[in-house]
C-alpha positions, 0 to 999 in steps of 0.5 A: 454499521461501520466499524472505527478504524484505528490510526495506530495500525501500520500503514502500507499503503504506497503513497508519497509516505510509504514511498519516503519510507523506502527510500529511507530504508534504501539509503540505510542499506546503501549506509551499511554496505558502504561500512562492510566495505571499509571496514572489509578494507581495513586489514589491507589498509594496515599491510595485512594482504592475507586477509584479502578474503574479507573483502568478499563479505561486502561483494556477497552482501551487495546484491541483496542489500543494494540490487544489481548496480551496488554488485557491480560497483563493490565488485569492481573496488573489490577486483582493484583492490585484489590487483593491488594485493596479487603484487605482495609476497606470498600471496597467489594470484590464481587464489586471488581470482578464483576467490574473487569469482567465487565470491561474485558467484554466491552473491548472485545467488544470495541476491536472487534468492533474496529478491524470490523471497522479497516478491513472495512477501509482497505477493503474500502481503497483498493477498493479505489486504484484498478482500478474495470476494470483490477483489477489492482492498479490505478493511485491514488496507483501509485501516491503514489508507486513511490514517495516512491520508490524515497524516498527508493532509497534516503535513500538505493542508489539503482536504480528505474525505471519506464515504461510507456506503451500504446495499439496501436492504442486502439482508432481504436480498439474501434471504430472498435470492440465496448467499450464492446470489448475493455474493454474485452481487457483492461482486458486480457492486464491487466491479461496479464501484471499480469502474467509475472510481477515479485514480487516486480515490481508494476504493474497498470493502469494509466487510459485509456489504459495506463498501468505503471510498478514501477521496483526496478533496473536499466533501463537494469531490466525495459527493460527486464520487459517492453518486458516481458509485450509487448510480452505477451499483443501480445500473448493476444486475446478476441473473438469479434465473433464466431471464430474471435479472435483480439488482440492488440500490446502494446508501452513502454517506459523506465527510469531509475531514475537519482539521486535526479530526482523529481516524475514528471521528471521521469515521464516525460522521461518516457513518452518521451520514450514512444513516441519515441517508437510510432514514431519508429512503435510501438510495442517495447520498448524504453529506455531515456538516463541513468546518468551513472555518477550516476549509477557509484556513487550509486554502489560504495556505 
């Protein structure tokens, strides 16, 4: 069976949220850079040249808030700026610049060091969200993927569905062929559901041998994708002994998201479908009652 997924969790998934999300983040970065730059400004502003050192705060901030462009733009503001101030009395152009280097140089340590850890919290946090059996996004990416795709479909009016699928009968298989050997099948499922996947359905495993597909469209999309699925986790074989090659069949279950149906609700007919298909005799697809009202309403919009 199934388990509900909850709307509330964080979502990670990159989309046109999570993309909207960064560059948010970009632009309040760029905000705050911009105001260590004029405030580092302020002391030469007011005829202060001796606190000319200030103005390396922003030149070692830039490259990690802002990347290698804002470095090279606040160093370049920064390097008039000190020419400016090298003409006042009692201030050494020698330290001037021997500053100014050292500053430039930390902010390219700062910056790169800064980005190897960015790269190792981003590896981390996809190993994180992908199952290590199938290689698959798990149930904590999809706990995340779908809420937002309901939120996207909130804001677009377009169609979501979702479908739920099971190995038949993978207990026995199990208890027939070994773990070692349903694992070999948990992974040729998967590679099979890769395979067929279009480029925007999100494909992953629940956990177990429960498997779900994330499609953007209509429950008529989802079905097509869903028998795409079942077929070729048929055609999918391990050998368990010298020229003994088994496989399994898989259940599916498909629903179209109604308008305003909550994460867990979908789910839920997801998993209905999916149980009306293992009642019917398995192997074969399923789909939950459509709200046609709703499907009329969001394409007249």
């Amino acid at each position: 069976m199934a388990v509900p997924m909850h709307p509330e969790t964080a979502v990670r998934r990159p989309s046109h949220d999570t993309m909207r999300e960064a560059h948010l983040a970009a632009r309040r970065r760029a905000v705050l850079l911009g105001a260590v730059v004029a405030a580092s400004f302020v002391p030469l502003a007011l005829g202060l040249p001796a606190a000319w050192p200030l103005v390396g705060v922003p030149i070692v901030l830039s490259f990690a808030l802002c990347g290698s462009t804002a470095f090279a733009l606040v160093s370049s503001v920064v390097a008039l700026a000190l020419a400016l101030v090298s003409g006042h009395p009692g201030v050494d152009g020698t330290t001037l610049a021997t500053g100014f280097v050292a500053f430039a140089a930390l902010a390219v340590v700062v910056g790169l060091r800064h980005g190897r850890m960015e790269r190792a919290l981003e590896r981390e946090s996809e190993r994180s969200m992908t199952d290590k059996l199938t290689g698959l996004p798990n149930y904590a990416f999809l706990s995340e993927a779908l809420p937002l795709e309901l939120r996207r479909c909130d804001r677009s009016e377009t169609m979501v569905s979702l479908v739920l699928l099971d190995l038949d009968r993978f207990k026995q298989f199990n208890d027939r062929f070994g773990h070692e050997a349903g694992n070999r099948m948990l992974i040729a499922a998967g590679k099979a559901m890769k395979s067929v996947a279009r480029g925007s359905d999100v494909v992953g495993r629940f956990g177990g041998e429960e498997f779900a597909v994330i499609v953007q469209g209509p429950a008529e999309d989802a079905r097509e994708a869903a028998e795409r699925v079942r077929a070729a986790i048929s055609k999918a074989t391990i050998t368990v002994d010298p020229g003994i090659e088994v496989g399994v069949t898989a259940s599916a279950g498909v629903a179209e998201r109604r308008e305003r149906e909550t994460t867990d609700e979908l789910v839920k007919r997801a998993d209905e479908a999916l149980y009306a298909a293992k009642a019917a005799g398995r192997n074969r697809v399923v789909t939950a009652p459509t709200d046609e009202l709703g499907r009329r309403r969001r394409r007249a919009a």
